[in-house]
C-alpha positions in Angstrom: 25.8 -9.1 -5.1 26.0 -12.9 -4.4 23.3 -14.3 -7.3 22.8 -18.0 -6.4 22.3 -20.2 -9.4 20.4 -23.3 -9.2 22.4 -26.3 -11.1 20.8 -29.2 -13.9 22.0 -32.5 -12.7 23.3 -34.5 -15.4 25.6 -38.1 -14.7 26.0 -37.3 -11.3 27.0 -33.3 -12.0 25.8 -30.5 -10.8 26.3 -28.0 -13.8 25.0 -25.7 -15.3 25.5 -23.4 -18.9 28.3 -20.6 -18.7 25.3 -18.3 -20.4 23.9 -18.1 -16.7 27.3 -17.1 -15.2 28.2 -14.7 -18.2 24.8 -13.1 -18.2 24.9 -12.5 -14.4 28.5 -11.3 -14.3 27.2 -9.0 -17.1 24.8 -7.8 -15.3 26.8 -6.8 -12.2 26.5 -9.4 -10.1 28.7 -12.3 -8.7 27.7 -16.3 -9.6 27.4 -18.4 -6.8 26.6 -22.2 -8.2 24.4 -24.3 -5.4 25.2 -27.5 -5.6 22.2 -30.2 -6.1 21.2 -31.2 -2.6 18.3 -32.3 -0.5 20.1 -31.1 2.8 17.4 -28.6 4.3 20.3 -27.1 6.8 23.1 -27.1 3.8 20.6 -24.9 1.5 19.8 -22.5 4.8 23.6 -21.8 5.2 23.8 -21.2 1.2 20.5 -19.2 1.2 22.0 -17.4 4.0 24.7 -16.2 2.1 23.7 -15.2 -0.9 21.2 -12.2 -2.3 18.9 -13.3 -5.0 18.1 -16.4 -6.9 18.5 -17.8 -10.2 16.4 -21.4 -11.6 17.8 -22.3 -14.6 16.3 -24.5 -17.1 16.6 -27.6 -18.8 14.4 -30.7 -18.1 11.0 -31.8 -17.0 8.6 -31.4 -14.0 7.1 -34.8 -12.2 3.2 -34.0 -12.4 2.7 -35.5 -9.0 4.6 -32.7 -7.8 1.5 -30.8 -8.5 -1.4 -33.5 -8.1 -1.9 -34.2 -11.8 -1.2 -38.0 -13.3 2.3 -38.0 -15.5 1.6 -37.6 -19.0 3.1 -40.1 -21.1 5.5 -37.9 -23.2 7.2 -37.3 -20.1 10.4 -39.5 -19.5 13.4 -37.2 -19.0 12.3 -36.0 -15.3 14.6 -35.8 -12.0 12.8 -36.0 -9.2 16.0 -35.5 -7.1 16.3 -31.9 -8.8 12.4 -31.4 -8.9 12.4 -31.1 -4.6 16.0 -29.4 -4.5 14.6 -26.6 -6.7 11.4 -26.8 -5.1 12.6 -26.3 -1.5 15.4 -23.5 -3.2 12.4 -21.5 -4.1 10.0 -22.1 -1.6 12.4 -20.7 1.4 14.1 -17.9 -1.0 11.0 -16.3 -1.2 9.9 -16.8 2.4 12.9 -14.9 2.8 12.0 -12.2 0.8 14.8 -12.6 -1.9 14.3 -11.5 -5.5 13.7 -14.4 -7.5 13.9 -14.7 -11.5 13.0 -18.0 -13.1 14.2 -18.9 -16.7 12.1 -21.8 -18.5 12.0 -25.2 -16.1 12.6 -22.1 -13.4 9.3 -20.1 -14.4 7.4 -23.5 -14.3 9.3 -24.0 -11.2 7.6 -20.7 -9.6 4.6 -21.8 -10.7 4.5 -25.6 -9.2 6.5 -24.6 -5.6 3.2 -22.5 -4.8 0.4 -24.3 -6.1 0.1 -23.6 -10.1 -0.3 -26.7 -12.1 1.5 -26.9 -15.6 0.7 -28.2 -19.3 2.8 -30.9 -19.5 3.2 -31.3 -23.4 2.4 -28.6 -25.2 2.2 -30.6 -28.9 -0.5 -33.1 -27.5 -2.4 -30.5 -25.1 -2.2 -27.5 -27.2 -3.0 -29.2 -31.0 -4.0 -26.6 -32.8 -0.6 -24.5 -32.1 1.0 -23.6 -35.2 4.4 -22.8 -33.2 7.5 -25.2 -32.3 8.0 -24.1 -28.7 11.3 -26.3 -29.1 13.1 -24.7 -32.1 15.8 -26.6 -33.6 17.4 -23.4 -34.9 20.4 -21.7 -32.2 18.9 -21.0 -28.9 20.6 -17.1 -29.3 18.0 -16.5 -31.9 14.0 -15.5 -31.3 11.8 -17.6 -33.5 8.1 -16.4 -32.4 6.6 -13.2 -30.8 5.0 -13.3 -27.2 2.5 -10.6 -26.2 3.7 -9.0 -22.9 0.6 -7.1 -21.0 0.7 -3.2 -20.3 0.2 -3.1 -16.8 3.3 -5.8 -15.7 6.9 -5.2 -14.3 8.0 -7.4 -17.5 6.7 -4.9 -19.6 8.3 -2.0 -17.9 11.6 -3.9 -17.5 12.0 -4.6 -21.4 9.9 -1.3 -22.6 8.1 -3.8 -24.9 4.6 -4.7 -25.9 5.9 -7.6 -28.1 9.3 -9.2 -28.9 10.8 -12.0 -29.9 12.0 -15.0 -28.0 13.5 -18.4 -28.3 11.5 -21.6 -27.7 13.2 -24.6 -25.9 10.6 -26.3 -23.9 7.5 -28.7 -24.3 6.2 -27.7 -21.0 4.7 -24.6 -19.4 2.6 -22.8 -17.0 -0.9 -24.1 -17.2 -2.5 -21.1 -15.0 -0.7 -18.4 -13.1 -0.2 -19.8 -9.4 -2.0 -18.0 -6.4 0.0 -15.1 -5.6 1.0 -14.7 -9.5 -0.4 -13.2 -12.4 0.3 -14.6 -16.1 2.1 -11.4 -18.1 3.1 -12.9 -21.6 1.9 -15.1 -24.0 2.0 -16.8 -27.4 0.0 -16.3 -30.3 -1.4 -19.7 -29.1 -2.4 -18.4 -25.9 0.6 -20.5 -24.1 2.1 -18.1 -21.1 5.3 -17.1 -21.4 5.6 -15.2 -18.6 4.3 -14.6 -14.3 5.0 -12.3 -12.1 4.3 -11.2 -8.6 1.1 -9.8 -7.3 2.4 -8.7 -4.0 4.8 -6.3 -5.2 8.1 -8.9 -4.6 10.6 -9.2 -6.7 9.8 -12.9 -8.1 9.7 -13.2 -11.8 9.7 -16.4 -14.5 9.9 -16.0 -18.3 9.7 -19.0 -20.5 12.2 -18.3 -23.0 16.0 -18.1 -22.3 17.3 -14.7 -21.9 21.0 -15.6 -21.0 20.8 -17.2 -24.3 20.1 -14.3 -26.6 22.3 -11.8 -24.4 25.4 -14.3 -25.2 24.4 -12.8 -28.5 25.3 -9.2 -27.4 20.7 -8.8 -27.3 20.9 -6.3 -25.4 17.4 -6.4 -24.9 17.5 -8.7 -22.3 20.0 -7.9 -20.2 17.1 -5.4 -17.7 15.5 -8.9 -16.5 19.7 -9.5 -15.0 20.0 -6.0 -14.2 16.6 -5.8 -12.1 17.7 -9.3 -10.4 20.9 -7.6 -9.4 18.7 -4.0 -8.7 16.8 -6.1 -6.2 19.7 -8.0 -4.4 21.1 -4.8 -3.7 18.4 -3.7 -2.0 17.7 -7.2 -0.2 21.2 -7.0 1.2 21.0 -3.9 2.4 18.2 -4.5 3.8 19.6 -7.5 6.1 22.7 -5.7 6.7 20.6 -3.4 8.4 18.3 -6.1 10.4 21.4 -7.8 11.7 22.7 -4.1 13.0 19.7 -2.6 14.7 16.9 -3.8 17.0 13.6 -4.8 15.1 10.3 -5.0 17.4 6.7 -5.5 16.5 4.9 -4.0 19.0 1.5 -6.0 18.6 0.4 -9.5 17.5 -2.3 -12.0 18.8 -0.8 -15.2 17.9 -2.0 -16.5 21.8 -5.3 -16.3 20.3 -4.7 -19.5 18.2 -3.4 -21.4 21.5 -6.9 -23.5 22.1 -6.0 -25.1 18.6 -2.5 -26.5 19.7 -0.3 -24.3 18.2 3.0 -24.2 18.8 5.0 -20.8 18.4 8.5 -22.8 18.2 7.7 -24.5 15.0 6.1 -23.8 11.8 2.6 -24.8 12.3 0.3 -26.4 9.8 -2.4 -24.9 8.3 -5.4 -24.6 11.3 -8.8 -25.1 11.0 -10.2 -22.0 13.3 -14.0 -20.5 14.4 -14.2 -18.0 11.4 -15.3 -15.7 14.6 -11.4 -15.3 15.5 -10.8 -14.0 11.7 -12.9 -11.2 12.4 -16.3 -12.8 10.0 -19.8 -12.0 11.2 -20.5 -15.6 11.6 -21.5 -16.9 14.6 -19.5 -19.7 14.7 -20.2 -23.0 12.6 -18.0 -24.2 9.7 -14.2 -24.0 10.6 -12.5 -22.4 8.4 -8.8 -22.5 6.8 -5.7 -20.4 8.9 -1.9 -20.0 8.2 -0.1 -18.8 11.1 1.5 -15.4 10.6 4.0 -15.3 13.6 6.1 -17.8 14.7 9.6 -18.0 16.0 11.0 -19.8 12.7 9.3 -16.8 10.6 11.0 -14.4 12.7 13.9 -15.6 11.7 13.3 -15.9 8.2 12.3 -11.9 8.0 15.4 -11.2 10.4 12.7 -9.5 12.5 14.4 -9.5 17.1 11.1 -9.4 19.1 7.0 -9.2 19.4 5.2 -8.4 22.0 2.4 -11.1 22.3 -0.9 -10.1 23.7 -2.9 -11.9 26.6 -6.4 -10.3 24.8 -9.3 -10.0 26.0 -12.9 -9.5 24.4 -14.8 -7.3 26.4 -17.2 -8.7 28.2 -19.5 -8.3 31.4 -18.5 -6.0 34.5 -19.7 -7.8 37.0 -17.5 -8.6 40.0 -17.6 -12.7 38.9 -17.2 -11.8 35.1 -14.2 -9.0 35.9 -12.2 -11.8 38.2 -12.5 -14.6 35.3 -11.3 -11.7 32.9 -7.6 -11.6 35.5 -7.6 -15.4 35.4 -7.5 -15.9 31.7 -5.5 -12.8 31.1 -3.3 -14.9 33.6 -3.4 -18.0 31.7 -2.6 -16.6 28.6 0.4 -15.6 29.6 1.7 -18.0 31.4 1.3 -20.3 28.1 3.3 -17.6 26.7 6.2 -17.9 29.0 6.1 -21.7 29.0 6.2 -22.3 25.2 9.1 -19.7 25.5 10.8 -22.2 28.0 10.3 -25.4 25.5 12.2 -23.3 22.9 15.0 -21.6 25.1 17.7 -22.8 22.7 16.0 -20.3 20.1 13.9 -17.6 22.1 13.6 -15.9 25.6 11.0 -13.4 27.1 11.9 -9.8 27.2 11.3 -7.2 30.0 13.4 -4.5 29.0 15.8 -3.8 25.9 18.3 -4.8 27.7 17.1 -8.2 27.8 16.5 -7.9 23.8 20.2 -7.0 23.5 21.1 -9.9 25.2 19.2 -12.2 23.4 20.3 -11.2 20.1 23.5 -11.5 20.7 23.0 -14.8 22.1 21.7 -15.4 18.5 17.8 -15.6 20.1 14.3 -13.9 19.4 12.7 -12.2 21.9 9.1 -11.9 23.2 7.7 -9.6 25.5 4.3 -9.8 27.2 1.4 -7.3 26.6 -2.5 -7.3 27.8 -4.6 -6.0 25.3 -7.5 -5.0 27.1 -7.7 -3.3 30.9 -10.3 -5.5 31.6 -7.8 -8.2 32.4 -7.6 -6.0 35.2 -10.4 -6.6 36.8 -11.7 -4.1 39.7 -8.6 -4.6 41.7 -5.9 -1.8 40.8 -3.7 -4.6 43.1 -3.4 -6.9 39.7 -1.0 -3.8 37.9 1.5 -5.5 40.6 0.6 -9.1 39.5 1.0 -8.5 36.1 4.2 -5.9 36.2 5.7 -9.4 38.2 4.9 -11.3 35.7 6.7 -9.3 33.5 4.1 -7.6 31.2 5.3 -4.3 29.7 2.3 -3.0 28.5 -1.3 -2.9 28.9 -3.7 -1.6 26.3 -6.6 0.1 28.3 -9.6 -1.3 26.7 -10.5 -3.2 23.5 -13.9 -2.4 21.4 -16.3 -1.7 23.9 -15.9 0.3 27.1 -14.8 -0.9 30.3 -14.3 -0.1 33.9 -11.2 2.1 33.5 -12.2 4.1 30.5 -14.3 4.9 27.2 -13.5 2.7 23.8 -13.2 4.5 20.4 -15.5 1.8 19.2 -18.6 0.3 20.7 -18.6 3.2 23.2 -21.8 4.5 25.1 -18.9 7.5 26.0 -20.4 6.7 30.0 -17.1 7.8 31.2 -15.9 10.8 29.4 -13.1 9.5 28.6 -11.1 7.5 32.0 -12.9 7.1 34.5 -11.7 8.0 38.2 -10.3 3.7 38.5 -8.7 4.3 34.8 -6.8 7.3 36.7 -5.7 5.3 39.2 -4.9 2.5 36.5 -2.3 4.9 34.6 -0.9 5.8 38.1 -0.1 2.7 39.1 1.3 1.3 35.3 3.4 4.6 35.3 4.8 3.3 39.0 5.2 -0.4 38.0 7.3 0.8 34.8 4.3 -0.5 32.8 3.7 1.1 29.1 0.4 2.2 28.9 -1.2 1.9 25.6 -4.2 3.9 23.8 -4.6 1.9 20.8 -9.0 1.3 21.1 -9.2 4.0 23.3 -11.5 7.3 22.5 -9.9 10.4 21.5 -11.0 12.1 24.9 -9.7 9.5 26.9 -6.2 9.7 25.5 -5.9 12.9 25.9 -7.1 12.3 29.6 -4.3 9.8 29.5 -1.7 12.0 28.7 -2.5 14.6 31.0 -2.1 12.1 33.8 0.7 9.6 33.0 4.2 11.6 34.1 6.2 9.5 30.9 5.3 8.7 27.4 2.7 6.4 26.5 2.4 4.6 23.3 -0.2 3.4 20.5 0.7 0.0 20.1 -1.5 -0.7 16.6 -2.6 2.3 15.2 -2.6 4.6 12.1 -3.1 7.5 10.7 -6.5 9.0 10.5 -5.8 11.9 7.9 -4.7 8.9 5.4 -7.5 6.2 6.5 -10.6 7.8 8.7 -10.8 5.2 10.9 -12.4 5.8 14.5 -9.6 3.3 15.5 -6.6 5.6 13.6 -4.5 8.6 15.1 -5.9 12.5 14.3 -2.9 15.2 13.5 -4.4 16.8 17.0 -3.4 13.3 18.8 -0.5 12.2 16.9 1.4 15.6 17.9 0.3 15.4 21.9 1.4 11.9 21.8 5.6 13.0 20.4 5.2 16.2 22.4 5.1 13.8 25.4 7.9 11.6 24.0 5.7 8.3 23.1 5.5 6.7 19.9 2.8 5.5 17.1 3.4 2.2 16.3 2.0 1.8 12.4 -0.9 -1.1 13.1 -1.3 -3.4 9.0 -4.9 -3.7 9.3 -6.0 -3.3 5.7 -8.7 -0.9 6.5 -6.4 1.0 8.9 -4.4 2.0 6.0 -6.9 3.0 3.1 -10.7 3.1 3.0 -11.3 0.3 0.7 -8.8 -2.1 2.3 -6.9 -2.6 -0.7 -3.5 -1.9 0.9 0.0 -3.2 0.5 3.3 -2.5 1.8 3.2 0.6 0.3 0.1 2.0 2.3 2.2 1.0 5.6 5.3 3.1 4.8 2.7 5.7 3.5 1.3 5.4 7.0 5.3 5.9 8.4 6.0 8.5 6.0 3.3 11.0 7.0 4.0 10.8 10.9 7.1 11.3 10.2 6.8 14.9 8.1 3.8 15.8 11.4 5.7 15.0 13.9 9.3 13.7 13.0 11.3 10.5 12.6 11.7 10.0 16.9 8.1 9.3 17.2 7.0 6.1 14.8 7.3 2.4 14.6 5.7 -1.0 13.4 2.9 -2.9 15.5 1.7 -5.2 12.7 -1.5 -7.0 14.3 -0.7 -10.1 12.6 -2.6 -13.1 13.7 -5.5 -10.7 14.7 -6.4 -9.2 11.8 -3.4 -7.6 10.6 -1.9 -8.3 7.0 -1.3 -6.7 3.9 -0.5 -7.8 0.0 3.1 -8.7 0.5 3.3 -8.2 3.8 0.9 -11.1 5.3 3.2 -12.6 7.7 6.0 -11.8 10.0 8.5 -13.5 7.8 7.7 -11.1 4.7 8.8 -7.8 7.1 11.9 -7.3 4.7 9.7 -5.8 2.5 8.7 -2.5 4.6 12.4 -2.2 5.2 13.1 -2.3 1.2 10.1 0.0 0.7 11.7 2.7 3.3 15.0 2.5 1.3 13.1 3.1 -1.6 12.2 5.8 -0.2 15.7 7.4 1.0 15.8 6.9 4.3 19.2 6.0 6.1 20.0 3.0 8.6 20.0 5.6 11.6 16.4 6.1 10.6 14.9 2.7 9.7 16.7 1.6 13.4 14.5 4.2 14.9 11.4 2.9 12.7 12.0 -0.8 14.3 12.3 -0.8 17.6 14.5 2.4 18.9 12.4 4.5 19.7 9.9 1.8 21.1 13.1 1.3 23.1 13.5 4.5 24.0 10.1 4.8 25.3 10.4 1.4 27.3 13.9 2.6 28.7 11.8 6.1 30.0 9.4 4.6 31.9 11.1 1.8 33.3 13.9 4.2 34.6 11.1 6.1 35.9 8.7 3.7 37.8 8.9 3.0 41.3 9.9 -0.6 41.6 
């Protein structure tokens, strides 16, 4: 494994102590030095490359780095190396690569996502009775820090308490958002943070390459573990660069009345807390990160989404339905054009084929989706118009029934289940090679659904409803009708989709995988995420942090031919099905 090592910069130098290099060779792994830079596009290419991440120590923080006034016992700062190591960090872990931090480098954790530091321990902290820069050898432990029960640290060293050496004036003030202090002092200073969102990014204070060149063995698991990960992190981008990864639902057109564009990486919004899915009726705006954009995809090496024109369910009259095809219209067509502005870097999809091509032209892909038949309006004539434009499936309703069939939420039931126009609808999609999705449909109008449609059909955003009882979720009864028809369920991260009390991470999703794939086997499940409306889990928030299910399924054993399926083969499969068999 390729461990990057981040440099000191000392009289123009970018070096670093051979008790990094030894300790990582030690551990398995193979030292790549990255030179000090500030060239965004020269770090990419290294970050690229290599597999996990080392910040090494030695030297101060600038405090305005993290909005605090520089104390006045700090003087030996580099402001050059504070933004290299800064950037280093901030887009390794976008990328999902294991990160370990040693001294300056835990601090370094800490500042490059928000945490503020103590920037002279002697002065801030008083009453210490410890020297947290010991003048005796840095291979030797001179005081004891506490490590907490519950914490990967703990595990990793199978210790409580130990001793460590001391070379540093500053440290971590409070654990940064995202982080969780796991170590301390007997004067209460941290010594340690880890992860809350189950990634492999952890910072210790003291310097275990130090003591290891001392043949303490006792720190050579936090190297091991760094190399562990890496593994696992390559493996997993081997894999994304060899198969075909598609999330089959997100709602980033949602977000397009606030200017967004899906080519860049888009600032922090200010958005009606109505779109997160609040009670509110409107009023104070309300902070929003993006969660798909074409630079994330690329960060979590993830080929194509299909963005959804959607569409709240509103009134049925004949004015209201024929508003409903315009902005389903509209939406897409700002879909398509933002695509154009970004050609160099993205294309739109209408069959695998066309994702094929794009990857190998070295491009993302999106493909076009209605969520919600109301877009329809009352003219089955507007299948046509939207199978032109290229959309490649339609989900039949949203929350709330509508003319074609009965919701599983908000429903009166006045259908039972599609109504005579909702048979027609699934006629006509099946002839215009359309997809036709049941996600928000009831269970009696699915089955109606596959009764009618002569190919497989598809839950774009759903799980499992033995795991989570959600009316939205799939029953065992469902799930196996759906694969003994040939379709796929496409594993929607909506917290509450995947456990009752919303606490879910990435675990929970490949839970969710896991037990359609001992019901009804491996040919019949994938990913629709639902990020950007309402999808998201710990550690899996964003389409950029989709590494993480992939790492969590080779975890769990399975092989390359099966995570390919997971991704987007048998989506593809599906696709190819009822393409081949529509009437165009």
């Amino acid at each position: 494994m390729l461990i990057g090592l981040s440099v000191n910069h000392k009289e123009g130098l970018s070096c670093i102590h051979n008790a990094y290099v030894e300790a990582v060779i030690k551990a398995g792994g193979s030292p790549v030095l990255i030179p000090l830079t500030n060239n965004a596009q020269v770090l990419e290419d290294i970050l690229s490359q290599i597999d996990g991440l080392i910040l090494s120590g030695g030297g101060d923080i600038y405090a305005p780095l993290f909005n605090e006034a520089l104390h006045p016992s700090v003087e030996s700062y580099d402001l050059e190396r504070d933004r290299y190591d800064i950037q280093l960090t901030q887009r390794a872990a976008a990328k999902q690569m294991p990160i370990l931090g040693i001294c300056r480098g835990c601090q370094l954790i800490n500042v490059a996502f928000g945490g503020k530091l103590i920037q002279d321990i002697p002065s801030q902290i008083p009453d210490s009775k410890i020297n947290h820069n010991q003048p005796d050898s840095k291979t030797q432990g001179v005081h004891a820090v506490n490590i907490s029960a519950h914490s990967k640290l703990g595990v990793l060293l199978n210790a409580d308490r130990l001793l460590v050496n001391s070379i540093h004036h500053q440290a971590v003030k409070e654990a940064a958002p995202g982080f969780e202090a796991v170590a301390f002092s007997d004067d209460g200073v941290i010594e340690a943070i880890e992860s809350t969102e189950e990634k492999s990014i952890l910072g210790v204070q003291w310097h275990p390459e130090q003591m290891l060149a001392e043949e303490n063995e006792a720190m050579l698991p936090l190297f091991k573990n760094t190399i562990d990960e890496a593994e696992l992190y390559r493996k997993a981008k081997e894999i994304h660069r060899r198969i075909y990864s598609i999330d089959s639902h997100c709602d980033t057109p949602m977000y397009f009345p606030y200017k967004i564009d899906i080519g860049v990486r888009n600032p922090k919004l200010k958005v009606d807390p109505r779109l997160l899915g609040a009670a509110s009726e409107g009023g104070t705006l309300v902070p929003y990160q993006l969660q798909v954009e074409v630079p994330r995809m690329q960060d979590g090496l993830i080929d194509a989404v299909f963005m959804a024109a959607y569409l709240k369910q509103g009134l049925r009259t004949p004015t209201a339905s024929q508003q409903a095809v315009k902005k389903a219209e509209s939406i897409l067509q700002k879909v398509i054009q933002q695509v154009e502005d970004h050609k160099d870097i993205v294309g739109i999809a209408k069959s695998a084929n066309d994702l094929k091509r794009l990857k190998k032209e070295g491009k993302k892909a999106i493909f076009l989706c209605i969520e919600n038949g109301y877009g329809l309006g009352k003219d089955i004539g507007n299948v046509k118009k939207f199978a032109d434009l290229g959309v490649r499936y339609i989900t039949l309703c949203h929350n709330g029934d509508n003319d074609i069939c009965d919701s599983a939420l908000k429903s009166l039931s006045e259908h039972n289940g599609l109504s005579e126009f909702g048979k027609e609808v699934v006629k006509e999609m099946n002839r215009r090679g359309i997809m036709v999705d049941i996600s928000h449909t009831s269970e009696k109008t699915s089955f109606d659904v596959l009764e009618i449609s002569k190919v497989p059909v598809i839950a774009s955003h759903s799980s499992v409803k033995a795991l989570c009882p959600h009316a939205r979720n799939i029953s065992d009864r469902l799930m196996r009708a759906i694969a003994d028809k040939g379709g796929v369920i496409q594993i929607c991260f909506y917290t509450y989709f995947l456990r009752k009390d919303g606490r879910s991470t990435v675990k929970d999703i490949v839970d969710h995988i896991d037990y359609v794939v001992k019901t009804v086997g491996i040919d019949y499940v994938g990913i629709g995420s639902d990020f950007d409306g309402g999808g998201g889990v710990k550690g899996v928030n964003a389409i950029n942090e989709m590494p993480q299910v992939t790492m969590e399924l080779l975890r769990r054993g399975y092989s390359e031919e099966e995570i390919g399926k997971i991704w987007g083969g048998n989506l593809m499969r599906v696709m190819d099905i009822v393409q081949k068999n529509s009437e165009l």
